[in-house]
Every structure is written in C-alpha cells, then in structure tokens.
N, C-alpha and C positions, 0 to 999 in steps of 0.2 A: 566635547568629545561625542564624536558619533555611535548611537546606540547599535550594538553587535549584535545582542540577543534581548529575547524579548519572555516573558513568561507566559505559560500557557492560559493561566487566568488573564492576561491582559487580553489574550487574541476572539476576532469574532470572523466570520466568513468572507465579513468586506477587506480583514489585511491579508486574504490569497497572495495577491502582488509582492506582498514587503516577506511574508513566511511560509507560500506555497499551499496545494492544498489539503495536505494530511494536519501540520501545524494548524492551518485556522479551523480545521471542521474539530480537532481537539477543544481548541479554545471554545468553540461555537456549543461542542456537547456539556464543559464545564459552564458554559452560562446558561443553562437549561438545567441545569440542578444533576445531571448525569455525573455519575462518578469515575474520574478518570485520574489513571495514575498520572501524578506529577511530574512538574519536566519544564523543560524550554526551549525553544528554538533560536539557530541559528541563524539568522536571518540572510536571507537574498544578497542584501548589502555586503555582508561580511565575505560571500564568495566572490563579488562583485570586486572589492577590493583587493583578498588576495588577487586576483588578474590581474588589477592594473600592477601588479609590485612586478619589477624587472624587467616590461615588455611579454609578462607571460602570456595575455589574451592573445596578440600578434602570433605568439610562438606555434600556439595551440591552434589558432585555427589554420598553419601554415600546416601542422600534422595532420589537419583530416579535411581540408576542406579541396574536394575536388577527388575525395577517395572512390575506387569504382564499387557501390555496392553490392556490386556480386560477383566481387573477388574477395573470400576468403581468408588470400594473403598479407593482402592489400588493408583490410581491416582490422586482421589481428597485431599486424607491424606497426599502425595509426596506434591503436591499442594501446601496444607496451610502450611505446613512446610515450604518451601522452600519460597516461599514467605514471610513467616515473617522473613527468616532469612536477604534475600536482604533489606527486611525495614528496619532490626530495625541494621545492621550489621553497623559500621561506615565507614564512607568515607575517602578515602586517603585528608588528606586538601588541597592540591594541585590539586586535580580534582575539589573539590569542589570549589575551589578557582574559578578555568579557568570556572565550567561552571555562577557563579554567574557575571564574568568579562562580559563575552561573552553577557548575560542577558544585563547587565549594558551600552555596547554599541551599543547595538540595540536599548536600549531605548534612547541614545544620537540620534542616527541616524533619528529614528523616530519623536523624537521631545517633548517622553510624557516619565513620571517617571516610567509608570507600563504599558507595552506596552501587549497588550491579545496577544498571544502567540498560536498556536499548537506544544504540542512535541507529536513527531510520530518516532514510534520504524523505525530502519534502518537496517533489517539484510543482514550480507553478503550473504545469502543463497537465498533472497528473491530480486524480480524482475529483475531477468534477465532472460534469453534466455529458457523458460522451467522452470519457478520460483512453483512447486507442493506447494513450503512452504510460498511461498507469502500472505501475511494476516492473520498469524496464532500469528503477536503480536499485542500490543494495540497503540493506536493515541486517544492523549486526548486534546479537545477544548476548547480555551477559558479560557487559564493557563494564570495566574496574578501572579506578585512578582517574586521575589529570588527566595524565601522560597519554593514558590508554584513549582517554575520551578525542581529544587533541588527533590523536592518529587517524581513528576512525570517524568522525569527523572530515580528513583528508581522503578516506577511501572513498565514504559518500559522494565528495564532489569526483575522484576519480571515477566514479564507477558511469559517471556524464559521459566516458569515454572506454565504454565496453565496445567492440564490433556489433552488436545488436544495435544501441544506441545511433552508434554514428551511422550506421546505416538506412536505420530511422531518420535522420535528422537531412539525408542527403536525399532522401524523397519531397521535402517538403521546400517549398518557397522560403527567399533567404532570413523574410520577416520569421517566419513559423520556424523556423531551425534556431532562430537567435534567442524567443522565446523560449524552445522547449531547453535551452540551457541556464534557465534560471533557475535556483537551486538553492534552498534555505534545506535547514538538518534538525530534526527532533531530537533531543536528549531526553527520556521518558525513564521512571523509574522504574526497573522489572519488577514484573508480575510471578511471581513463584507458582506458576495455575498448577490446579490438580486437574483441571479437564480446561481446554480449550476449544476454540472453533470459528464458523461465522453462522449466521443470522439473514435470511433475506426475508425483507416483507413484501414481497412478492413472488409468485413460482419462475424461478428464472429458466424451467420448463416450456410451461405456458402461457407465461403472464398474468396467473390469474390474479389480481389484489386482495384477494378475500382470504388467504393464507400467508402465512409465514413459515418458510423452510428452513430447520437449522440443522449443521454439520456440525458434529463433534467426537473430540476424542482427549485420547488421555493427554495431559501434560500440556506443553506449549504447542501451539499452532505450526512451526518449523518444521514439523514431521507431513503434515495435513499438505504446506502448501508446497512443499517438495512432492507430495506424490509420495512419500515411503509407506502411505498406509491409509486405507480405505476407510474414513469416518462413519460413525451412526448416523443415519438420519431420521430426522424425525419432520411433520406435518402436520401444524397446529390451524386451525379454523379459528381466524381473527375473533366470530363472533362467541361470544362466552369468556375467554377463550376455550376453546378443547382440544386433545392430541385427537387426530385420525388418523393417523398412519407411523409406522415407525420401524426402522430397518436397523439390527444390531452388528454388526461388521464384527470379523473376527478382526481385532486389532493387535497385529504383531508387535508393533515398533512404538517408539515416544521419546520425544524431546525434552531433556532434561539439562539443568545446568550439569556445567563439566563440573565431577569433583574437585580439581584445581583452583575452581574459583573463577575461573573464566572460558568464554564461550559455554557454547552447550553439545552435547555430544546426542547421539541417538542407540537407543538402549533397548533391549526386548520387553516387552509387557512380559510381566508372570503370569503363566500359562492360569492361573485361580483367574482371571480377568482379561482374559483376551475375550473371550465371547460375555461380557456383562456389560450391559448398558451403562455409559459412565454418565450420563444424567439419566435421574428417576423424574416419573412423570408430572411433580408438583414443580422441579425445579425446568424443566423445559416450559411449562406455563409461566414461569413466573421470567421466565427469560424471553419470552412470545411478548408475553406485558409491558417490559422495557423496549422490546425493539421496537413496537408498534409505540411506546411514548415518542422514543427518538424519529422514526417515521410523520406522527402527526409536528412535530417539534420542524421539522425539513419539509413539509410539505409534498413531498413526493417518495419511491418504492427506495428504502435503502437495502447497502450491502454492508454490514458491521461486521469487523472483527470484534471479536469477546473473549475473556476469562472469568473462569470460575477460580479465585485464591482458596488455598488451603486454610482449612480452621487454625488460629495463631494467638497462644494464650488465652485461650476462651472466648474470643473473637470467631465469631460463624462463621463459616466459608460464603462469600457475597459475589455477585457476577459484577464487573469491571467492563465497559466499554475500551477499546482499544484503537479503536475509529471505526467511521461510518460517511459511505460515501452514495452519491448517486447510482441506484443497479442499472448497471448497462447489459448485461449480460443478452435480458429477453429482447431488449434494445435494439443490440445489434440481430440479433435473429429475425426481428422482425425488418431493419431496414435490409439484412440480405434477402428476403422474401420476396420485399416491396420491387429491390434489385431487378431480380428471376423476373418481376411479372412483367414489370416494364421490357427485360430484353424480349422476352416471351413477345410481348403485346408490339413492338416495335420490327420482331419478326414475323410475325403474322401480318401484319399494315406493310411489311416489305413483300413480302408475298401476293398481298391483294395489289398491290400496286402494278410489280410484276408480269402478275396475270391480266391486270386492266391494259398493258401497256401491250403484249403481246395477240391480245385480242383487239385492240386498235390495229396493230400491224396487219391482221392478219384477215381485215373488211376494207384496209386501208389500198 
C-alpha cells in the first residue's frame, strides 16, 4: 500500500517534493533538536491521487485553465466551481483511511480522544528560497475529530482554487502552474499560546544581519496575521544578545480558541493588558537565542512563526517553534531596488544614445 502520510520526525528539507515546504522545514527543525508541536503530513501523493479518482484532474483544469485574470467574475465562477467539486468529489479510501490513522495516533500520543489540531495547507511551491506564492492557501484552527480533520484537509486542497490562486497560476508558464499545484497538508497539534508572533534574524527593514526583530502579541498569531491588531516589537542585537529597542502597541484584540471546542474566534484584550508588554525582557532574549540557533542550524536570515504555551500543571510556559522559513521580505526590497536602478540606468544609456544619434543627424 502506498504511504499517505508521513510523520513529522520522519521529514527533513530534501522530502519538499513528497510534503511541500512548511512539512519538511517542520520535520527539518525537529532534527535539530528544536521543539515542535507534533503532527504529520499529508503528503503530495495523496492529493495527487484524490485527482486521478473519476477523471477529477481533467475536470478541474477544464474550470480554470484559460480563465481571464483580470476578470473578477471569471475567477470567482472558476472558484466556486472547483471548489465544490474537491468537497463534494470522493476520496481514494485508502488516503482517507491513512489520514483518519494518523489523526488516531496523535491523539494516543497526546493522551486525549479528540486532540484540537491545526491543518495548514503545505505547498511545494511555497517557503522556500524566494517563496512570491507563499501564503496564498488556507491553515485552519482548532480542528477536532476524524471527520473534522478529513474536511479540512479537503479545504486545504480546495483553497488550490481561490481566485487569487488561479490567477497566480495563469501568469506563469504551464510547467510552473503545474508545480505550484502540488499540495501536501500539515496536521499539527494546537498550541494553546498565551503570547504569539514571528521572529526575523534579520531587519526586514534594512537587512541588517546583526539583529533580530520579533513581533508579538497576545494569544494565537490569527489576530497578528489578519491585521486585527498592531504587535509589540522589539530589537534584539545578535551580539550578547541584548534588547535595543522595543515598541509596546496598545493591543485591542486576540485569538483565542472558540469556546465550543472548535475554531477560534477573536476577543477583546482586558483593558489591565492592552498596553503591557506580553513578553518581558529575559523571555524576548531567550527567544533572540533560539531564532538565531534555528538561523545558524539554516544557514541563512529566517522568518519563524513561534509560541509562547501557557504554564500547564506546573510545567513552565516554553517558546515552540511553529515554522521557519527563508526571509524574503528585505529580499525582495532589495531585488525591486536593483529593478528601479536598472530601468533608471537603461533610461539614461536611452537617452545618451538619443542624444548621440541626434547630434549625428545634425553634422550629418
């Protein structure tokens, strides 16, 4: 039988191809001794296969391929089409089988029958070295059950097929579109954080490498990367390390599990703690120290998501890596710079030229 899913301790950077790149740089930061919530991915293969079941690949690229990307209508129609066709399409039983198995020993692991869960989409195309398509699928919190996981799971590969996406995919050459649809799915155990955020070991200001920036706020990171609400940040100098700078945000909002038991809903900060630093300054060092491990561990400037768990039976509150990818950010800032200079310098040589040309005419 064909392996479905794969566990996160199995994975290392080189199975991107087989788990995508959020799954292997997991697996990559557990073989480095970093501590990462538990979990396993659904692998490449197993979306691969739901496709071939009924003629659905055919189907699906009949709904978007040749859609005009800057038509609106045109995208959101592809959309809901293709999206219902991954819901409602059936699942090979044997995929389904391996991811309900997978489910089932996590929650042995853990200790509890219905263990809350993030699945977050994994694509091959996304977090690595220059990753433009990074963030463009879905990660859904605070997934309970089989049943539940099994669904979402399903949205992950639907979410291949947002109008953003396809319209991505319809700028690029038909190799690079085929690629950016390969798509394996993280099943990861939630993180209960009392403070979250990310971590760059480098200034994705100015590039400088000699710091590390981190953002943070209260609760789960869902608040942070929506936008509902403006993080601390702080400015640790690699060397020692030591804090140099640090901005305290009044923080209105925070992501918390829903009281139901599933998803998570977004809640006011108690006014006692809207303007209090939710990390004090031994635990922002000691969070500078781990990113800069995970950075020397990568060999190059990362961008890590992290949590801070809540103290749990006398168990200390400990920071959690969540992934960690190549920072693109100053990256890109710097290749639109290099952009500018070249049209710059390409208009000016058009210009001297020009004017050489006109001044020929004009002895000629």
């Amino acid at each position: 039988m064909r392996t479905y899913t794969r566990s996160f301790a199995e994975l290392r950077l080189s199975d991107r191809g087989e788990v995508g790149g959020k799954c292997a740089s997991l697996g990559e930061l557990l073989s480095a001794g970093v501590e990462v919530p538990e979990g396993f991915a659904v692998t490449v293969a197993a979306f691969e296969a739901f496709r071939d079941t009924d003629g659905l690949r055919q189907r699906l690229a009949a709904l978007v391929d040749g859609v005009d990307p800057a038509s609106a209508a045109a995208l959101q129609a592809a959309h809901e089409d293709a999206a219902g066709l991954v819901g409602s399409a059936p699942l090979p039983p044997e995929v389904e089988a391996q991811i309900r198995d997978g489910y089932a020993k996590l929650c042995r692991e853990r200790g509890h029958t219905d263990v809350p869960v993030a699945v977050r989409s994994s694509a091959v195309a996304e977090d690595g070295d220059g990753a433009s398509f990074a963030g463009q699928q879905e990660t859904f919190l605070w997934v309970v059950g089989a049943d539940s996981v099994v669904d979402h799971v399903r949205a992950c590969w639907a979410s291949l097929y947002t109008p953003q996406a396809i319209a991505y995919r319809a700028r690029l050459s038909a190799q690079e579109a085929a690629e950016a649809t390969r798509i394996s799915v993280a099943v990861q155990a939630m993180v209960d954080a009392a403070v979250s955020g990310v971590a760059f070991t480098v200034s994705p200001r100015t590039g400088d490498r000699s710091v590390v920036a981190v953002n943070a706020s209260w609760g789960l990171g869902h608040a942070v990367v929506s936008g509902e609400v403006t993080p601390d940040e702080f400015w640790v100098c690699k060397v020692g390390p030591q804090l140099t700078d640090k901005t305290v945000a009044v923080k209105t909002a925070q992501s918390l599990a829903d009281p139901t038991g599933q998803g998570v809903v977004t809640v006011p900060v108690p006014e006692h703690r809207r303007r209090v630093a939710c990390l004090d300054d031994e635990e922002v060092l000691a969070l500078a120290e781990l990113a800069m491990r995970v950075e020397r561990h990568y060999g190059c400037p990362q961008d890590i998501e992290w949590a801070l768990t809540r103290s749990d039976q006398g168990r200390p509150a400990r920071f959690v890596m969540l992934q960690s990818r190549p920072e693109t950010t100053w990256r890109q800032r710097q290749d639109e710079t290099r952009t500018k200079r070249a049209s710059a310098a390409g208009g000016y040589l058009n210009l001297v030229h020009a004017a050489g040309r006109r001044q020929k005419e004009a002895t000629s």
